[in-house]
DOLOMI-157466 format. One record per atom (N, C-alpha, C, CB): residue number from 1; atom name; x, y, z. Coordinates in steps of 0.2 Angstrom, whole numbers, plus 2048, in hexadecimal, padded with zeros to 3 digits. Atoms other than C-alpha are relative to their C-alpha. Last residue first. Glycine has a CB too. Example, Ala and Ser with C-alpha at 12.3 -4.5 7.8 and 13.67 -1.06 7.14 Angstrom:
% residues 2
   num   atomo     u     v     w
     2       N   7FC   7FA   7FF
     2      CA   844   7FB   824
     2       C   7FC   805   803
     2      CB   802   802   7F9
     1       N   804   7FA   800
     1      CA   83E   7EA   827
     1       C   804   806   800
     1      CB   7FB   800   806
***
This chain:
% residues 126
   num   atomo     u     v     w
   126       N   7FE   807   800
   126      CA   86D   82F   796
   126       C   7FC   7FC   806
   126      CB   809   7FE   800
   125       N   803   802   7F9
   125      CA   866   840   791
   125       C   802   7F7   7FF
   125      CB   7F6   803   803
   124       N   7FC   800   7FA
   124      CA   86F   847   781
   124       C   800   7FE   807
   124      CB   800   804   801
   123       N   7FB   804   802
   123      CA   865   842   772
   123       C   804   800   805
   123      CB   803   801   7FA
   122       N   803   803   7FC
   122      CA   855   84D   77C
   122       C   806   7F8   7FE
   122      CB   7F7   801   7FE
   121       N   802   805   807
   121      CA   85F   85A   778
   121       C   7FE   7FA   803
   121      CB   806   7FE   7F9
   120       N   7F9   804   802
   120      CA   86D   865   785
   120       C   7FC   7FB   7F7
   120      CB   802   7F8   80A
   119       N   7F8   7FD   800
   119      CA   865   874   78B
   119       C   803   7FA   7FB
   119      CB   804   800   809
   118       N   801   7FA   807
   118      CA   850   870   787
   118       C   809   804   7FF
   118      CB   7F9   809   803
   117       N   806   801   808
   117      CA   851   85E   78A
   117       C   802   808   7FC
   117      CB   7F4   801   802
   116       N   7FE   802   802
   116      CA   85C   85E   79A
   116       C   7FE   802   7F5
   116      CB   7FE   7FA   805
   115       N   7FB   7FC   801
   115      CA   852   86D   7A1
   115       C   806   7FC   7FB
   115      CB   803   802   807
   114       N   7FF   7F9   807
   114      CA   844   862   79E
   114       C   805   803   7FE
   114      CB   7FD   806   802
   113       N   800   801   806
   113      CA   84B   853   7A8
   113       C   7FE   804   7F9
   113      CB   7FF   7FD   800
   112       N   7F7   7FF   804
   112      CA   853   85E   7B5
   112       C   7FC   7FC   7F9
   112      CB   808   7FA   806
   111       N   7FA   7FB   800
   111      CA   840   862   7B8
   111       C   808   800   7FE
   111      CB   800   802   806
   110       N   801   7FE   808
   110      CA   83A   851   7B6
   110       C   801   806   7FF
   110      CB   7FA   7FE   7FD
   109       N   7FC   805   805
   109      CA   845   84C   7C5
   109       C   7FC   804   7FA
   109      CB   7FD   7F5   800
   108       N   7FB   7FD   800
   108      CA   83D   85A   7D0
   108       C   804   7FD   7FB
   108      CB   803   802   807
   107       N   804   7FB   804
   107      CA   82A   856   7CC
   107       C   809   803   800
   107      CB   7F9   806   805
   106       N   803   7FF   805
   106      CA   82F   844   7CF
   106       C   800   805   7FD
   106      CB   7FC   7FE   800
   105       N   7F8   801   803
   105      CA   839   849   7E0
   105       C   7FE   7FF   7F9
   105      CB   806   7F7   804
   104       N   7FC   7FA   800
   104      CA   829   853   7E6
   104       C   807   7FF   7FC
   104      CB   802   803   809
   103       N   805   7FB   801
   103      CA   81C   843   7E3
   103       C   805   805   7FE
   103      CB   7FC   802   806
   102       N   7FE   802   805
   102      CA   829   837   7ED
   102       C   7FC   804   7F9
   102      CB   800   7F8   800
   101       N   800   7FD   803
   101      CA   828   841   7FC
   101       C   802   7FF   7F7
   101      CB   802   801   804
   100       N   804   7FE   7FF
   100      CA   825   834   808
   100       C   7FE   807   7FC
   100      CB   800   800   806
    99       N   806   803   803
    99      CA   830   829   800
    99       C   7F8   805   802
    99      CB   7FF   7F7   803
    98       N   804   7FB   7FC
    98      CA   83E   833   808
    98       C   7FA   7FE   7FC
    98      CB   803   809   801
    97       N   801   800   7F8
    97      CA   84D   827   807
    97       C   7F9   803   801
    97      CB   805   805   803
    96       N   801   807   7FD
    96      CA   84A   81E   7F4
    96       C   7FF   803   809
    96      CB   807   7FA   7FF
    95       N   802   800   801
    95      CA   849   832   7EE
    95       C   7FD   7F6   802
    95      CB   800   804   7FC
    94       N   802   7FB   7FC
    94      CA   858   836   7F5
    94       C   7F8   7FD   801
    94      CB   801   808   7FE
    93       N   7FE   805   7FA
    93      CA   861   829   7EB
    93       C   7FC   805   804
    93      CB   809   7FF   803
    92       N   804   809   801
    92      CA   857   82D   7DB
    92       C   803   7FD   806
    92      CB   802   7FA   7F8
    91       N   808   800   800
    91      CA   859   83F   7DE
    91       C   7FF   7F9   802
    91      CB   7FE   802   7F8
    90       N   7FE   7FD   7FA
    90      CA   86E   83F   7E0
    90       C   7F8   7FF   800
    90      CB   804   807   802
    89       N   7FE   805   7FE
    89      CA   86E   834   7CF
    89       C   7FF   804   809
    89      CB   807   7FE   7FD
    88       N   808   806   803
    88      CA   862   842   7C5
    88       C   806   7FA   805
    88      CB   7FF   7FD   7F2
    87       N   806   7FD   7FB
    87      CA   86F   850   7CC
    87       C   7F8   7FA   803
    87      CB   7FC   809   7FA
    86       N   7FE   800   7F9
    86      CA   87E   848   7C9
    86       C   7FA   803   804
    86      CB   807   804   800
    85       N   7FF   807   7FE
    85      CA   876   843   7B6
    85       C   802   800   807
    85      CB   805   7FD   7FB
    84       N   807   801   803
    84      CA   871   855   7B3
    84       C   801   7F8   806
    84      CB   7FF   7FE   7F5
    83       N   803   7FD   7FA
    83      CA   883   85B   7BA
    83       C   7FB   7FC   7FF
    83      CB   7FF   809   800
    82       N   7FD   802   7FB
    82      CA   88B   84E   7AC
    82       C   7FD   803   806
    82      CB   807   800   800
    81       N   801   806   7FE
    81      CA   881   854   7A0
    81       C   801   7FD   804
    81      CB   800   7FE   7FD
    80       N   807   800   7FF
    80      CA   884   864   7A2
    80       C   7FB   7FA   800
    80      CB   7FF   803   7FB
    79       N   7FF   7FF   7FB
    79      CA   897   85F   79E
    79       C   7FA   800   803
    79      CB   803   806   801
    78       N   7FE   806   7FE
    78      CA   893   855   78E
    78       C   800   802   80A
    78      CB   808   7FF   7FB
    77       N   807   806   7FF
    77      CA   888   862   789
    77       C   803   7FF   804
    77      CB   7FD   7FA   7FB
    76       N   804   7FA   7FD
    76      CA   897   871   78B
    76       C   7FA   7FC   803
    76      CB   7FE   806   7FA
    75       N   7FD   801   7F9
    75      CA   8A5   865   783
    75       C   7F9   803   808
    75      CB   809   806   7FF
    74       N   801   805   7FF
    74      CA   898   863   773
    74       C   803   801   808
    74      CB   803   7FB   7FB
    73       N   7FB   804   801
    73      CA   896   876   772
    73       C   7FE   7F9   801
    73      CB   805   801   802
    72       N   7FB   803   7FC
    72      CA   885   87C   775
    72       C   807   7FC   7FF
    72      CB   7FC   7FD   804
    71       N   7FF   808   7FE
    71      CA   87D   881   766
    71       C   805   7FF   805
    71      CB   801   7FA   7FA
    70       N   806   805   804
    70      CA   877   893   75E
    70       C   800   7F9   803
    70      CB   803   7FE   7F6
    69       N   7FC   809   804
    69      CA   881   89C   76C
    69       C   7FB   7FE   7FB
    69      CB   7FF   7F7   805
    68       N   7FB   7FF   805
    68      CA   87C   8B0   76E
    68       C   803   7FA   7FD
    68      CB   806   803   802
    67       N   802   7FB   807
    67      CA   86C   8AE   776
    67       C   803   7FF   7FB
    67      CB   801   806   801
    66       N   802   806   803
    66      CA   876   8A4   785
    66       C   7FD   800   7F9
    66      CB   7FB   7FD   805
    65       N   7FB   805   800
    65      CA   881   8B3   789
    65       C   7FC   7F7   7FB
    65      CB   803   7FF   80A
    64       N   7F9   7FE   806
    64      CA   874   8BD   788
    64       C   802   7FE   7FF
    64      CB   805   801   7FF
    63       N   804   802   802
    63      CA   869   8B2   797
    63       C   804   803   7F7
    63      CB   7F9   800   803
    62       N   7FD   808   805
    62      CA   87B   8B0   79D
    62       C   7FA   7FF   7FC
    62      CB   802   7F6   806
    61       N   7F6   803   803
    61      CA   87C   8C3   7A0
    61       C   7FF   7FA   7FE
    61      CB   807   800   805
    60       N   803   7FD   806
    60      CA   866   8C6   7A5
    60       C   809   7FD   7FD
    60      CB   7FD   80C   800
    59       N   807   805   806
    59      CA   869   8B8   7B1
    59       C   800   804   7FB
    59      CB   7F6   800   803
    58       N   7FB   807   802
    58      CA   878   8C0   7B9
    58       C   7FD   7FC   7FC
    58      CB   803   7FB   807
    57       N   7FA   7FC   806
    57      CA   871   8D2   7BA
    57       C   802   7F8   7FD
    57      CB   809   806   803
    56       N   803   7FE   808
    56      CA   861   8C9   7C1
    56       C   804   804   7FB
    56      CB   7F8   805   800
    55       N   801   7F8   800
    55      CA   86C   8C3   7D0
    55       C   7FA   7FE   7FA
    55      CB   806   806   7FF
    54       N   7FC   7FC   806
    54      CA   86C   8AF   7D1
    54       C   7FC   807   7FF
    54      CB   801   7FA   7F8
    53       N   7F9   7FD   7FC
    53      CA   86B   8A3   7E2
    53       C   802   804   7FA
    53      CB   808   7FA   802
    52       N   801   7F7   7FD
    52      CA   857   8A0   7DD
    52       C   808   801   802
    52      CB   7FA   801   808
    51       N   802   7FE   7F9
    51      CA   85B   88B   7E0
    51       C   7FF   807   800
    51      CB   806   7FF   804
    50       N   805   803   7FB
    50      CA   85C   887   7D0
    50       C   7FD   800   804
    50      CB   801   7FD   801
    49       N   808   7FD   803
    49      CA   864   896   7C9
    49       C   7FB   7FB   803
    49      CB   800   801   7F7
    48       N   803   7FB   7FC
    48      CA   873   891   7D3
    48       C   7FA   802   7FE
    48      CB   805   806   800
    47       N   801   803   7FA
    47      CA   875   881   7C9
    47       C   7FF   805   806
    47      CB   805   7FA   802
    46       N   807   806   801
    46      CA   874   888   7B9
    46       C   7FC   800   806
    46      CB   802   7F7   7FE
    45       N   807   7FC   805
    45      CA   880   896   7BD
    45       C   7FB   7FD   801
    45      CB   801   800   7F8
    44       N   801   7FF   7FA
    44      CA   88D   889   7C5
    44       C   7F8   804   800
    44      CB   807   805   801
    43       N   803   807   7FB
    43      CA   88C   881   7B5
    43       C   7FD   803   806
    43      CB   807   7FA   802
    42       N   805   802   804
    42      CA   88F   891   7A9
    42       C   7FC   7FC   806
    42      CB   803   7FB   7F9
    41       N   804   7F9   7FC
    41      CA   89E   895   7B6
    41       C   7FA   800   7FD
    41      CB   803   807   800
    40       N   800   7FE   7FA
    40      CA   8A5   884   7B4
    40       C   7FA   804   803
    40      CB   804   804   800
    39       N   807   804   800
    39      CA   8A4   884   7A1
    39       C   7FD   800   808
    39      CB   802   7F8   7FE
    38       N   808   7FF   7FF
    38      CA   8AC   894   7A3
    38       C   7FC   7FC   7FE
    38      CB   7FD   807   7FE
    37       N   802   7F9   7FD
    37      CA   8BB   88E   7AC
    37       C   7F9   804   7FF
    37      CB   804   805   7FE
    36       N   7FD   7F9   801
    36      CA   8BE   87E   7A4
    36       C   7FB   806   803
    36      CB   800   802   7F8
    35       N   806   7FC   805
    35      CA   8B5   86E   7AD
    35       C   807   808   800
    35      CB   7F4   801   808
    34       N   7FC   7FA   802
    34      CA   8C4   863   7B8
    34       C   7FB   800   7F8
    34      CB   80A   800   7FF
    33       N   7FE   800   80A
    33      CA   8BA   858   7C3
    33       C   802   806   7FC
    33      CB   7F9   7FE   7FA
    32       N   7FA   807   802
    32      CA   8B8   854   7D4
    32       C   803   802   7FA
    32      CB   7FD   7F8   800
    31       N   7FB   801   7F8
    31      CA   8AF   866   7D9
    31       C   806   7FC   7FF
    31      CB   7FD   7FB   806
    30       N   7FA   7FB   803
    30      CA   8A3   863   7CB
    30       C   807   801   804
    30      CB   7FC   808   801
    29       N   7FE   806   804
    29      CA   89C   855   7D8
    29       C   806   804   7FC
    29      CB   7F9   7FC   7FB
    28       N   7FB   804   7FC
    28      CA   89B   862   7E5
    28       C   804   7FB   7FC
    28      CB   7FC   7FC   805
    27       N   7FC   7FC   801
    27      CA   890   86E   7DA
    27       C   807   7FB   803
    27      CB   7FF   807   803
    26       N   7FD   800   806
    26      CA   886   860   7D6
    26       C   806   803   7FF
    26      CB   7FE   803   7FD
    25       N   7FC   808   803
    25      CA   884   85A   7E8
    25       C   803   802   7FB
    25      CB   7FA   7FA   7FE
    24       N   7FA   7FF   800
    24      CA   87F   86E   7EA
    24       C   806   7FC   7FF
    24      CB   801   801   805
    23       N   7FD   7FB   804
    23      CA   872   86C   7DE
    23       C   808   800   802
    23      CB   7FC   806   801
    22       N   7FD   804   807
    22      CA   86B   85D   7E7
    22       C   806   807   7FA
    22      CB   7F6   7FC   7FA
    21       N   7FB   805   800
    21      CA   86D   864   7F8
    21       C   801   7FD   7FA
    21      CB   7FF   7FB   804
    20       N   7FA   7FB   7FD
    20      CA   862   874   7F2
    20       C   806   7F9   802
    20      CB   7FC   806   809
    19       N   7FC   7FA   808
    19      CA   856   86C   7E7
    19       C   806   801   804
    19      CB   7FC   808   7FD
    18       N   7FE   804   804
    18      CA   853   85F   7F7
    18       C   803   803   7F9
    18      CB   7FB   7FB   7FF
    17       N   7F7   7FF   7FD
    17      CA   850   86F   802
    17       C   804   7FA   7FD
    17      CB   801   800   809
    16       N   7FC   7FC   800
    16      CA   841   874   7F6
    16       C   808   801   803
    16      CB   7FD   806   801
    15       N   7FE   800   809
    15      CA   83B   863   7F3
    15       C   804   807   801
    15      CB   7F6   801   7F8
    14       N   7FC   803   7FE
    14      CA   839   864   808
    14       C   805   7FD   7F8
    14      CB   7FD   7FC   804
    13       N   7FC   7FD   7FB
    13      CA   830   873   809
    13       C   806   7FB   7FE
    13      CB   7FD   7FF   809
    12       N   7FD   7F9   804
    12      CA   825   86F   7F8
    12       C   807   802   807
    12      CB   7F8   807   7FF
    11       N   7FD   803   806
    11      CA   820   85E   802
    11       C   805   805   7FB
    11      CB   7F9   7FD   7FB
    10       N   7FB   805   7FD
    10      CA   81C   866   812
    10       C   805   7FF   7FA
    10      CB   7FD   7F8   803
     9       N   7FA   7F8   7FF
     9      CA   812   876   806
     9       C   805   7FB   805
     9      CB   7FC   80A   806
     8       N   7FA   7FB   808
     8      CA   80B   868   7FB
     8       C   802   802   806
     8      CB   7FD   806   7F9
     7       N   802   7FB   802
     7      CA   805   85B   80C
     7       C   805   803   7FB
     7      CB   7FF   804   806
     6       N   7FE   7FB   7FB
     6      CA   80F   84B   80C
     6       C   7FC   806   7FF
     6      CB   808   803   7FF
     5       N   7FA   7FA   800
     5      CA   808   83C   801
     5       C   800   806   805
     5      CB   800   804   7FA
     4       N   802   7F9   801
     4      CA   800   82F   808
     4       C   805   805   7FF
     4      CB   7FD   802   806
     3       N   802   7FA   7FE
     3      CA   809   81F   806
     3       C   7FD   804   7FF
     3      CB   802   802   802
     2       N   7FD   7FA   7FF
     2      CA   807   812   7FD
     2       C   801   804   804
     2      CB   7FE   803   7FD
     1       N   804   7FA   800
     1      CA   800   800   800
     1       C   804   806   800
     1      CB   7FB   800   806
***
């Protein structure tokens, strides 16, 4: 038999501090690995914006910045992809601990897998 799911504004409380550890996970992982300078800072970007951690000068500049590409390099995916994937693996273990919230981790999974879709192609998600 299922459980009941959590009240939204519980459930939303606790999706919003799971964004926040899974993002930082990412950053953590980044961390291990040598990513060039402004793939990096691209990355960092992403994963701050997740969480609300980004001004509106800094948004309006990479949203520029992003304008100006036609296609994401290959090295650029490849990286992005690897955050995606560290974010979608930190989910799926979290989301075996806190069953009571399995509802909030779904809405937060298929989120990275939009962003997956519209940054990288839907040929890109493994």
């Amino acid at each position: 038999m299922l459980e009941p799911d959590k009240p939204d504004l519980d459930q939303r409380k606790e999706v919003d501090q799971v964004r926040i550890k899974m993002v930082q996970y990412a950053m953590d992982q980044m961390d291990k690995i040598y990513i060039p300078n402004k793939i990096r800072k691209q990355l960092e970007f992403d994963l701050r914006a997740q969480v609300n951690q980004t001004s509106l000068k800094d948004f309006i500049k990479e949203i520029k910045h992003t304008a100006k590409q036609k296609e994401l390099p290959d090295d650029v995916k490849g990286f992005r992809a690897a955050v995606y994937r560290q974010e979608r693996n930190y989910l799926g273990r979290i989301s075996q601990q806190e069953r009571e919230y399995r509802h909030g981790f779904l809405v937060l999974y298929r989120e990275i897998l939009i962003a997956e879709v519209i940054f990288l192609g839907d040929e890109e998600i493994d």
